[in-house]
C-alpha positions in Angstrom: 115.2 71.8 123.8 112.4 73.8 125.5 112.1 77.6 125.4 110.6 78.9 127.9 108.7 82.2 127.5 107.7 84.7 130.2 106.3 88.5 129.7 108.2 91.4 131.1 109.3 94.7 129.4 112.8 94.1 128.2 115.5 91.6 127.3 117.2 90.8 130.6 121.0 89.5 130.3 121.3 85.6 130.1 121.8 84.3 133.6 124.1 81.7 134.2 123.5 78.9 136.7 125.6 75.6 137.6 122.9 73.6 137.5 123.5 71.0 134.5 119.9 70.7 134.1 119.4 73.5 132.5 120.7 75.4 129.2 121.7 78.7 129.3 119.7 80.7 126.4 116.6 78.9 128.8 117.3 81.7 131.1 116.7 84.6 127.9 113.4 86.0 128.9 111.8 88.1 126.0 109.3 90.7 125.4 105.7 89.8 125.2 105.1 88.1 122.2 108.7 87.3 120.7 110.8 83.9 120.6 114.2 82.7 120.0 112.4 80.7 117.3 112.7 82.0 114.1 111.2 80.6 110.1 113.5 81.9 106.7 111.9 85.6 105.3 110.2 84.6 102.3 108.4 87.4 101.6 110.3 90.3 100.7 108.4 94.4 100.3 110.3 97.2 98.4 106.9 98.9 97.5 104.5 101.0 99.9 101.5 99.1 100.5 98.2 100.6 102.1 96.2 98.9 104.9 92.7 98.8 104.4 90.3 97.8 107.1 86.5 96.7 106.3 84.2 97.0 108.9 81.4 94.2 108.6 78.8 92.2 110.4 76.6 89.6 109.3 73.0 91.3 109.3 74.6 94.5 107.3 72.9 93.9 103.8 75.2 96.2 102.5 78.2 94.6 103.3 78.5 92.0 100.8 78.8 94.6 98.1 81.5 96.4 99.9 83.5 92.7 100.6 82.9 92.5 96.3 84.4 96.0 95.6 87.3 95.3 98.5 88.1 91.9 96.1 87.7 94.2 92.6 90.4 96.9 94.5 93.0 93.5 95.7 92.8 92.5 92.0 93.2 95.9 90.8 96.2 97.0 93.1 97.4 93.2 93.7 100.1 93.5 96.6 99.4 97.3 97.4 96.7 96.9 98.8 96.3 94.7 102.2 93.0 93.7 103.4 91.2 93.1 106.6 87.9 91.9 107.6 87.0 93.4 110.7 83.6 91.6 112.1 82.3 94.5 114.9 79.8 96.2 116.5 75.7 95.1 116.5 75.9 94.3 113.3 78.3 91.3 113.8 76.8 89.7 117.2 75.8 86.6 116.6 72.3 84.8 116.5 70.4 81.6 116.0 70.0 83.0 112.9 73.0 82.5 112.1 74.1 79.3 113.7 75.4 81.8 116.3 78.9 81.9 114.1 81.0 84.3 116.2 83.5 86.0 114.2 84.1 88.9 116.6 87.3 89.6 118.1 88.6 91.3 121.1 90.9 94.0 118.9 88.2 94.2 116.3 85.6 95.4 119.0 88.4 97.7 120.3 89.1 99.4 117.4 85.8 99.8 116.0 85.1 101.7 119.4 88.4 103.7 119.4 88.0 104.9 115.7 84.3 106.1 116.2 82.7 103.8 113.6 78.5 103.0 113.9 77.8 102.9 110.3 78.3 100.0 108.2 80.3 98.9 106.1 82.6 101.7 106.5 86.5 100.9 105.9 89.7 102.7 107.8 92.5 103.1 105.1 96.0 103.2 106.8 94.2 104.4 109.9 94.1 108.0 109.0 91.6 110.7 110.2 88.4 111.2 108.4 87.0 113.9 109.8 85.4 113.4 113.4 86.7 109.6 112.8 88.1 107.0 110.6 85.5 105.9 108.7 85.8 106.2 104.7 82.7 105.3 102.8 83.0 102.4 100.3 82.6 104.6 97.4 85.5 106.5 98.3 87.8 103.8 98.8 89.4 103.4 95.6 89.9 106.9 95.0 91.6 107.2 98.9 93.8 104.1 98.1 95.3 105.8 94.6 95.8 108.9 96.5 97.6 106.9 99.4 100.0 105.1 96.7 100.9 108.5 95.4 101.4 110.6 98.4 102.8 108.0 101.0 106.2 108.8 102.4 107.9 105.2 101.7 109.6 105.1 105.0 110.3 100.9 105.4 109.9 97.8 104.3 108.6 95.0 106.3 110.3 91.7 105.1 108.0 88.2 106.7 108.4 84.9 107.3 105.8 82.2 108.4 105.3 78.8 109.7 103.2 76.8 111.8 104.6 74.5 114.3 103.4 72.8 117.5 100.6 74.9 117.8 101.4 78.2 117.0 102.6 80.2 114.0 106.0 81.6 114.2 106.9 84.7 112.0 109.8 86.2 111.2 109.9 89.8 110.6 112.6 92.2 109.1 111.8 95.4 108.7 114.3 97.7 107.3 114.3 101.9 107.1 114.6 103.7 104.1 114.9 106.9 105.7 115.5 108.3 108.6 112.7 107.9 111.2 112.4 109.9 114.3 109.6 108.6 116.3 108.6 105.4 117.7 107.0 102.4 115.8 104.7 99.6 117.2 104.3 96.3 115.1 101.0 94.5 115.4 101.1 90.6 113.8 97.1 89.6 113.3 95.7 86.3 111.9 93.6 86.2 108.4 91.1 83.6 107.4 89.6 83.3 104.3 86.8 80.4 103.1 85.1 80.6 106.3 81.0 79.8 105.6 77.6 81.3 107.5 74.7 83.3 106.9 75.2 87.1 105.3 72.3 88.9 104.7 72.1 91.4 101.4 70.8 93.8 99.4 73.2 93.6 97.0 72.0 92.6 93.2 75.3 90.7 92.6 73.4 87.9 94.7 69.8 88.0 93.2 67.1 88.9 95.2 68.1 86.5 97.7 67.8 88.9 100.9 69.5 86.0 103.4 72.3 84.2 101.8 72.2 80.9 103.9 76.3 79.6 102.1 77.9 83.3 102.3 82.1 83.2 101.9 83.5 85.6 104.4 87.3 86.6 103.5 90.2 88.2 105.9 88.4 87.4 108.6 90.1 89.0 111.1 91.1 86.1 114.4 92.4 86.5 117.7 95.5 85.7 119.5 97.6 88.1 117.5 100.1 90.5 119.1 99.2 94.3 118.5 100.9 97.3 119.4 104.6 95.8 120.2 107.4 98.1 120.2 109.5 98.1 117.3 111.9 101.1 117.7 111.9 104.5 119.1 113.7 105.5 116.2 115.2 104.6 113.4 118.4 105.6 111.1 118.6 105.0 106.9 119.3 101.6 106.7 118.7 100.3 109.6 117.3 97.0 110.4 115.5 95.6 112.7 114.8 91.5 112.9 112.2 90.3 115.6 110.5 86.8 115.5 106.9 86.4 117.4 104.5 83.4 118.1 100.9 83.4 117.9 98.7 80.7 119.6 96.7 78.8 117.0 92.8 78.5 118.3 91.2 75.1 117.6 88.2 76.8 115.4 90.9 77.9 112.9 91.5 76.2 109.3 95.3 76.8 109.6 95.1 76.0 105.9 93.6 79.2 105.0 94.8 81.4 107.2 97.5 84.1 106.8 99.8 86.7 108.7 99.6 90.6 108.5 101.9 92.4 110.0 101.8 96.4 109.8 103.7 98.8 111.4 102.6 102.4 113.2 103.5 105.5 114.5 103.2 105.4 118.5 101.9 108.6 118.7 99.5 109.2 115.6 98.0 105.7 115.3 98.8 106.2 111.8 99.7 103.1 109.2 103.4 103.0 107.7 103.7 99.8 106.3 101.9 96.5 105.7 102.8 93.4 104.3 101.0 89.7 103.8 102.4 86.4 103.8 100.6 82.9 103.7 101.4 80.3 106.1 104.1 77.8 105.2 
């Protein structure tokens, strides 16, 4: 059976037809972004985790000591902490130099504007204000993250599924409230891929003196093709749960086997992170 997919605002009622060519839930048109298809939940959250996003490039020599530390702090605060590699700005646009990889992204560019970043690395931690933006220097970002784990309001937890299939990941999400919540929540689903190689230069001693490292691993690269800013619910009562399935297209210049899904959750009107959670593809 074929689903067909189309992008409006809302679920419209099914429509029923006498045509016997055609099934009736064909006729169930969904939000951007959701399907009827849906993959088991086989990762399950009843922690707070903290988002943290690292703003890179591949001529920032600086950068591959922050990407060290970020790994030291995702082996130090294992699930906690989710990770993102954000390739933006000058820093990340491509060269001969460097085989001209590309690992920009539309959203990555976007945000790195919208959140006033122009040094690098610089990392955003659950997208909170930093002064006049949301920058946090690298030697702050273990300190910010124990902070965050303490004083977080533990307001959800986002359940996930994941699969690929015929081109596209599906995930499942369930996200449950474990208080009440009275504004609205947006869900963004991005892709992750790790063991992607290039050209990084450095200044950082953990590599020698080596000022251009030609065989560089890059980690949670962040890809395209995700769906950001979704509406999840205006509001929310304890308890409540809410169970939304999405597909994202799968580009060709992936390595499906190492990529992954992060899904986070925000509030609509402060930007601000309220829950994150990783799963690896099935």
């Amino acid at each position: 059976m074929k689903i067909l997919r189309y992008i409006t605002l809302a679920i419209l009622p099914i429509v029923f037809f006498s045509c016997d060519n055609f099934e009736e839930n064909e006729y169930v048109i969904y939000p951007e972004g959701e399907t009827s298809e849906t993959t088991p939940i086989t990762k399950t959250q009843d922690y707070q985790a903290i988002l943290i996003e690292d703003y890179t490039g591949w001529k920032c020599t600086n950068c591959p000591a922050a990407a060290t530390l970020l790994n030291d702090l995702q082996a130090k605060y294992g699930e906690k902490l989710v990770a993102i590699s954000v390739h933006a700005g000058w820093f990340a646009t491509p060269s001969n130099a460097n085989n001209n990889l590309d690992l920009r992204t539309s959203y990555g560019e976007k945000w790195n504007t919208d959140f006033g970043l122009s040094v690098y690395p610089i990392g955003v931690i659950n997208r909170l204000n930093n002064g006049t933006s949301k920058g946090v220097q690298k030697d702050d970002w273990d300190s910010k993250i124990a902070d965050l784990l303490i004083s977080t309001q533990h307001l959800m937890d986002i359940d996930l599924g994941a699969v690929k299939k015929d081109g596209e990941f599906i995930v499942s999400t369930r996200v449950t409230a474990l208080q009440n919540i009275d504004f609205a929540t947006l869900i963004s689903i991005v892709v992750l891929e790790d063991d992607i190689h290039g050209v990084q230069h450095n200044s950082d001693a953990t590599y020698g003196t080596t000022p251009e490292i030609e065989d560089y691993t890059f980690n949670h690269v962040l890809r395209t093709n995700g769906r950001i800013d979704l509406l999840l619910k205006n509001s929310m009562s304890k308890d409540d749960k809410v169970e939304k399935n999405y597909f994202v297209n799968i580009d060709p210049s992936w390595n499906t086997d190492n990529c992954k899904i992060v899904v986070f959750v925000t509030n609509s009107t402060t930007g601000e992170v309220v829950q994150c959670n990783e799963i690896e593809i099935n």
